[in-house]
Residue frames as a rotation matrix with the C-alpha (Angstrom) as fourth column:
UNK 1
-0.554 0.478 0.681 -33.22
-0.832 -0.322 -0.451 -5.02
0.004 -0.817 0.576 43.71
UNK 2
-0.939 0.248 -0.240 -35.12
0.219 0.965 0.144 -8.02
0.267 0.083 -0.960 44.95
UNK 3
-0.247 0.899 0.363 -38.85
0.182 -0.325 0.928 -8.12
0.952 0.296 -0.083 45.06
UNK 4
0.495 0.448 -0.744 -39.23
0.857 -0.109 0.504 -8.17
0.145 -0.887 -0.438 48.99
UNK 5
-0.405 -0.524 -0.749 -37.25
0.705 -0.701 0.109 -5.16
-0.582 -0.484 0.654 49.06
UNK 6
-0.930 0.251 0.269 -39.05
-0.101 -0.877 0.470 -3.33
0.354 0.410 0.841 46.24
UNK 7
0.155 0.988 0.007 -42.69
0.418 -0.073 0.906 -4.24
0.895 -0.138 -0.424 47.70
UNK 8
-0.143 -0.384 -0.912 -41.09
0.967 -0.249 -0.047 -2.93
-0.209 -0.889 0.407 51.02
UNK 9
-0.650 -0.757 0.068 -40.57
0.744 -0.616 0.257 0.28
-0.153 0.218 0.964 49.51
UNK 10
-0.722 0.692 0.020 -43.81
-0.233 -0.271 0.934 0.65
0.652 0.669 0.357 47.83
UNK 11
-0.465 0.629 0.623 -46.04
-0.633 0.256 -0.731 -0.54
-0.619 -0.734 0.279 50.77
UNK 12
-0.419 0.572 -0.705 -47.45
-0.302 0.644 0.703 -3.49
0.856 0.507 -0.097 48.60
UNK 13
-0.141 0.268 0.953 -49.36
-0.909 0.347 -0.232 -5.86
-0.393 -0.899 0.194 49.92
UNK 14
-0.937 -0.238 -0.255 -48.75
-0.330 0.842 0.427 -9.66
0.113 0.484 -0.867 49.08
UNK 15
0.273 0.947 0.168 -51.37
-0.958 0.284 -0.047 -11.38
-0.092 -0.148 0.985 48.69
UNK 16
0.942 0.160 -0.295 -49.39
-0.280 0.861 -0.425 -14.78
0.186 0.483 0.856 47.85
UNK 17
0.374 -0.872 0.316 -45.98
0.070 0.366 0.928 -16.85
-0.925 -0.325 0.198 48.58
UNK 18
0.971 -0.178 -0.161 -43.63
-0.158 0.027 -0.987 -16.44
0.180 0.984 -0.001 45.97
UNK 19
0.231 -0.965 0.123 -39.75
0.969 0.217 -0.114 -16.68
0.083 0.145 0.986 44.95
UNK 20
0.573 -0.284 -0.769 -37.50
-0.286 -0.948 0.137 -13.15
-0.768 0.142 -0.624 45.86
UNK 21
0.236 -0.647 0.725 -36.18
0.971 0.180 -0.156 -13.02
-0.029 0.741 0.671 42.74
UNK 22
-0.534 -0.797 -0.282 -34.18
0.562 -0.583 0.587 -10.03
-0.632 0.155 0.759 41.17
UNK 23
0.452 0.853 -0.260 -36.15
0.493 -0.482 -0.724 -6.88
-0.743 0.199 -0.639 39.78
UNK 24
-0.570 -0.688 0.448 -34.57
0.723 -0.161 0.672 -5.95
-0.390 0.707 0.589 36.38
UNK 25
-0.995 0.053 0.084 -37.18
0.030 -0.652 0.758 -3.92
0.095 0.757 0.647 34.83
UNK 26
-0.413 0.894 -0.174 -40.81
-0.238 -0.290 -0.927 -2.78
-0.879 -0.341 0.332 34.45
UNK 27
-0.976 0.193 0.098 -43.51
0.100 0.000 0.995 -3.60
0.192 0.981 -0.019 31.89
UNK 28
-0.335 0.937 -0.095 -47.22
-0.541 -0.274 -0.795 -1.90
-0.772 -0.215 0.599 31.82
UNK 29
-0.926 0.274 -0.262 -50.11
-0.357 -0.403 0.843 -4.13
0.125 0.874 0.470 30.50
UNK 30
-0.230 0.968 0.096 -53.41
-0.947 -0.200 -0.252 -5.11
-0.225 -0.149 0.963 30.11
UNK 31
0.458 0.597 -0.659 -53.11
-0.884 0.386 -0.265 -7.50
0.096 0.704 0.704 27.42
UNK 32
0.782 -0.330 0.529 -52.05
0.173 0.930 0.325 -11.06
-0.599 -0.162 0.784 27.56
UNK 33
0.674 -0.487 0.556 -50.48
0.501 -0.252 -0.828 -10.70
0.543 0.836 0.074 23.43
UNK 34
0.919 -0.180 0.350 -48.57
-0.300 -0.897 0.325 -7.76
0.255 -0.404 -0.878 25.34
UNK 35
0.619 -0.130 0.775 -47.47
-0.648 0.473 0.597 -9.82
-0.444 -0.872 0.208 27.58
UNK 36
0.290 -0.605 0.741 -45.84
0.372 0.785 0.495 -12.57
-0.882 0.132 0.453 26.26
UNK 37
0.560 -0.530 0.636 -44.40
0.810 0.189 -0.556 -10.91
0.175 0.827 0.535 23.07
UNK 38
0.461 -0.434 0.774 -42.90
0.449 -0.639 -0.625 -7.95
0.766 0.635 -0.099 25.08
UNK 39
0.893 0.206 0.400 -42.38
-0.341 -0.269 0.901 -8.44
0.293 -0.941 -0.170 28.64
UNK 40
0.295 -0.900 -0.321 -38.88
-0.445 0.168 -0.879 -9.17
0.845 0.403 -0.351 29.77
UNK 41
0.522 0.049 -0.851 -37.85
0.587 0.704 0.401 -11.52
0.619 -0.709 0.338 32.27
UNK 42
-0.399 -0.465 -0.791 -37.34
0.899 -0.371 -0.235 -10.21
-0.184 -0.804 0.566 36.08
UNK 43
-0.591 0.587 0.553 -39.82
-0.420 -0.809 0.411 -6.95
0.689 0.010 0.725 34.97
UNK 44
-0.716 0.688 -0.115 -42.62
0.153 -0.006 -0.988 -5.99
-0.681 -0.725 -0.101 37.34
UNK 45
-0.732 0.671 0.121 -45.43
0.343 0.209 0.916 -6.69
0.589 0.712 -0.383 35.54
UNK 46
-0.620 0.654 -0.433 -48.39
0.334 -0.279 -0.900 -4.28
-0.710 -0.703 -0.046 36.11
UNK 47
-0.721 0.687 -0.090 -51.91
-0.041 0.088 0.995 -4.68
0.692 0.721 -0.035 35.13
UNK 48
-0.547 0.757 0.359 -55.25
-0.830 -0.547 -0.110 -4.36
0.113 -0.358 0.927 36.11
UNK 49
0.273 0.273 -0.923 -56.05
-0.705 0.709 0.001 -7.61
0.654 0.650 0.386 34.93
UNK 50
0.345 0.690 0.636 -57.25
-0.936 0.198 0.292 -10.78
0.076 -0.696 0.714 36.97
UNK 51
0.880 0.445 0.163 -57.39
-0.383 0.870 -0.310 -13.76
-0.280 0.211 0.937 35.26
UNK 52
0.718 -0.368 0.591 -55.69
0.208 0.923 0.323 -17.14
-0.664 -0.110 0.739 35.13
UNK 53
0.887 -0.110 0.448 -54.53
0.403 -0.287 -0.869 -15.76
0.224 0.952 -0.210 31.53
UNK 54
0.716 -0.403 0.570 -52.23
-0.505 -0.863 0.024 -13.49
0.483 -0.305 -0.821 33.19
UNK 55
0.004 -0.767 0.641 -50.17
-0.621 0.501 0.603 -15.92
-0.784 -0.401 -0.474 35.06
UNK 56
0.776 0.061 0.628 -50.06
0.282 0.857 -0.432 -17.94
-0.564 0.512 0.647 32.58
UNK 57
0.694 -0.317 0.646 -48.42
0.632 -0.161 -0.758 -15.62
0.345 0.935 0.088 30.36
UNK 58
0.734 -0.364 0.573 -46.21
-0.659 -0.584 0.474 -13.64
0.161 -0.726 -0.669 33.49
UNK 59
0.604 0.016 0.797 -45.00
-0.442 0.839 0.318 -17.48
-0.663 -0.544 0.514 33.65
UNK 60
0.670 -0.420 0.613 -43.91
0.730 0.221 -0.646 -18.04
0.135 0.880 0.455 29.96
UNK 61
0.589 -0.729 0.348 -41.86
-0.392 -0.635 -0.666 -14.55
0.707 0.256 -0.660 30.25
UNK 62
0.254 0.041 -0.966 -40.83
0.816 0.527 0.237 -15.10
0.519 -0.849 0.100 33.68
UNK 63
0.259 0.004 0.966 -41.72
-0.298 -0.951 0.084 -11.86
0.919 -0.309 -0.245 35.15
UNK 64
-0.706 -0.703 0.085 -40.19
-0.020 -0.100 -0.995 -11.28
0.708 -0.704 0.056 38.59
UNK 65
-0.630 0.690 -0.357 -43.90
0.375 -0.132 -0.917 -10.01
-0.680 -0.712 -0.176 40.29
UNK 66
-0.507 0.566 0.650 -46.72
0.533 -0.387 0.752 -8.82
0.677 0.728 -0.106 39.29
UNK 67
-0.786 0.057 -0.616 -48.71
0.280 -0.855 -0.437 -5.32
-0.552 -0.515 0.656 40.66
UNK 68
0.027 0.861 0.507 -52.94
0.855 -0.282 0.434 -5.37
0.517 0.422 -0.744 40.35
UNK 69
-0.971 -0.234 0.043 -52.86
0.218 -0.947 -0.234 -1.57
0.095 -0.218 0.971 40.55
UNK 70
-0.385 0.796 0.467 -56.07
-0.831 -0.519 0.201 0.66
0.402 -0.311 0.861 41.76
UNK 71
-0.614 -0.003 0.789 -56.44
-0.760 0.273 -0.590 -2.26
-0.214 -0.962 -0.170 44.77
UNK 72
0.399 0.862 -0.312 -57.94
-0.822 0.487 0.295 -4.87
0.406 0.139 0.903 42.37
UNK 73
-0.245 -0.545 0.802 -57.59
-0.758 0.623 0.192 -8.66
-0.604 -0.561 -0.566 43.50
UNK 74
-0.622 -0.364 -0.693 -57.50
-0.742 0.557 0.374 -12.01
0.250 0.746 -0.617 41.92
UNK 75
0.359 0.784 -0.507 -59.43
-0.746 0.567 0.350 -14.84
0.562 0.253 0.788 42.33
UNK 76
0.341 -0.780 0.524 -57.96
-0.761 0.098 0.642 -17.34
-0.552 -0.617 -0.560 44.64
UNK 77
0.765 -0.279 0.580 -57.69
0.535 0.777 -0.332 -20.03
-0.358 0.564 0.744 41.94
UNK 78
0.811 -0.474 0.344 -55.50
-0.309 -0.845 -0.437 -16.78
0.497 0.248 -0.831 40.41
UNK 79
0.361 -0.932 0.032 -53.35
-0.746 -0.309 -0.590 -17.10
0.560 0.189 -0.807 42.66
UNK 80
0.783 -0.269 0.560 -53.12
0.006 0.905 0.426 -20.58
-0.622 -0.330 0.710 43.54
UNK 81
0.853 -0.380 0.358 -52.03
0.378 -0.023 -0.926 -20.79
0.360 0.925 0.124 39.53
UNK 82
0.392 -0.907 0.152 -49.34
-0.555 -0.365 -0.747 -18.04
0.734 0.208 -0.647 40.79
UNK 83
0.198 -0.746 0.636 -47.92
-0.927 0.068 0.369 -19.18
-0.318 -0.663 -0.678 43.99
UNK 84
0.947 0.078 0.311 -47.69
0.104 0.843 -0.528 -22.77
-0.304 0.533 0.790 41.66
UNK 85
0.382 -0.843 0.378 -45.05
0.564 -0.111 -0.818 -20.87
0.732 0.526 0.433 39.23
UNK 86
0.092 -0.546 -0.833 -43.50
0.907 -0.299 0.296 -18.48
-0.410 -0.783 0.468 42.38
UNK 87
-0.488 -0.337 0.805 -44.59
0.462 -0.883 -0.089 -15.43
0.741 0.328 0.586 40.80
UNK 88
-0.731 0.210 -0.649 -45.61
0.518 -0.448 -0.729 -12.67
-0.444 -0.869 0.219 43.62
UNK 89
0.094 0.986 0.140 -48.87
0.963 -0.126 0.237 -11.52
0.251 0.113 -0.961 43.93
UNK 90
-0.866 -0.115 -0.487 -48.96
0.447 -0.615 -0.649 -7.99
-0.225 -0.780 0.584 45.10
UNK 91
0.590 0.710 0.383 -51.97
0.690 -0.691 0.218 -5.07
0.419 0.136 -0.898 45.12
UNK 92
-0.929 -0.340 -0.145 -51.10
0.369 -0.867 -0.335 -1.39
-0.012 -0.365 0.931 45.09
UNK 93
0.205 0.854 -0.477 -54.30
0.621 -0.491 -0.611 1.26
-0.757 -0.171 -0.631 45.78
UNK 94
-0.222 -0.292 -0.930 -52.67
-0.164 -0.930 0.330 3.36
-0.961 0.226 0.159 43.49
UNK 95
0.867 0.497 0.046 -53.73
-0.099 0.261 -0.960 3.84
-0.489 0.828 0.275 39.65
UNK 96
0.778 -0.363 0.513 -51.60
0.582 0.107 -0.806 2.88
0.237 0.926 0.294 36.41
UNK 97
0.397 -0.444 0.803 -49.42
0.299 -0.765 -0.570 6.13
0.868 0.467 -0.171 36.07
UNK 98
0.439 -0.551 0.709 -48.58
-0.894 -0.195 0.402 7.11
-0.083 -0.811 -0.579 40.15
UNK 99
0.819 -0.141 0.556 -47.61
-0.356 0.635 0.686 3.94
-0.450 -0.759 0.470 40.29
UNK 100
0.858 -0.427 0.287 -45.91
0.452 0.359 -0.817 3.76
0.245 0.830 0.500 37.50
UNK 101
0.616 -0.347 0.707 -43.96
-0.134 -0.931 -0.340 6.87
0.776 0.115 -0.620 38.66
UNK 102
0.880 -0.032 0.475 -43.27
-0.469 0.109 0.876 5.61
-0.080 -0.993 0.081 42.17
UNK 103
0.830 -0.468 0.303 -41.13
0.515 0.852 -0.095 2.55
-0.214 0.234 0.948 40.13
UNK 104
0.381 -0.701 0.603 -38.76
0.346 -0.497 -0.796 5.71
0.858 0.512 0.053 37.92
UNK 105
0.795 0.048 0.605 -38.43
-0.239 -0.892 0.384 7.27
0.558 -0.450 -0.697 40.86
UNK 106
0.625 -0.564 0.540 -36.44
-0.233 0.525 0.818 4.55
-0.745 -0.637 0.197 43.03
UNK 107
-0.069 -0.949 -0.308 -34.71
-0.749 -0.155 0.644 4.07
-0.659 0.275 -0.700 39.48
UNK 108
-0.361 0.223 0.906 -36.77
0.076 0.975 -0.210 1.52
-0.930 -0.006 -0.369 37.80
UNK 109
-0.460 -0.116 -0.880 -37.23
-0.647 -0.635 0.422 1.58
-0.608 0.764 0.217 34.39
């Protein structure tokens, strides 16, 4: 599945130009560390989390998109940083867990 077709699904809302790349997989975190020693390339990559940090390290895996869940946003330097490397910005309203669910449901894992 390619990201404009899975934010399609999900009612995202970009917030940022990016690359459609191929959605392979999911990965919930918070933490940067997380992040770059267990995220797998072409995962949606969902986190509360803001900062610059975060693309940085979404960038080193190459995650596919990333999904600030419970309708937070970035900074626009944020996502200057992302639409730089072509990762997608998105915002869901939903929290952690529905959203998480929404992903198994269509078959994401």
């Amino acid at each position: 599945m390619k990201v404009k077709e899975l934010a399609d699904k999900l009612g995202l809302r970009a917030i940022n130009a990016y690359k459609d790349k191929d959605v392979e997989g999911v990965y919930i975190s918070d933490m940067v560390s997380d992040i770059i020693t267990a995220a797998k390339a072409n995962s949606v990559l969902i986190t509360l989390q803001t900062h610059k940090s975060l693309i940085a390290a979404a960038n080193l895996v190459d995650v596919a998109m990333v999904v600030f869940v419970k309708g937070k946003n970035p900074a626009s330097d944020v996502v200057e940083l992302a639409t730089k490397a072509g990762i997608g910005l998105f915002v869901s309203e939903a929290d952690t867990w529905t959203f998480a669910r929404k992903l198994a449901e269509i078959g994401l894992k």
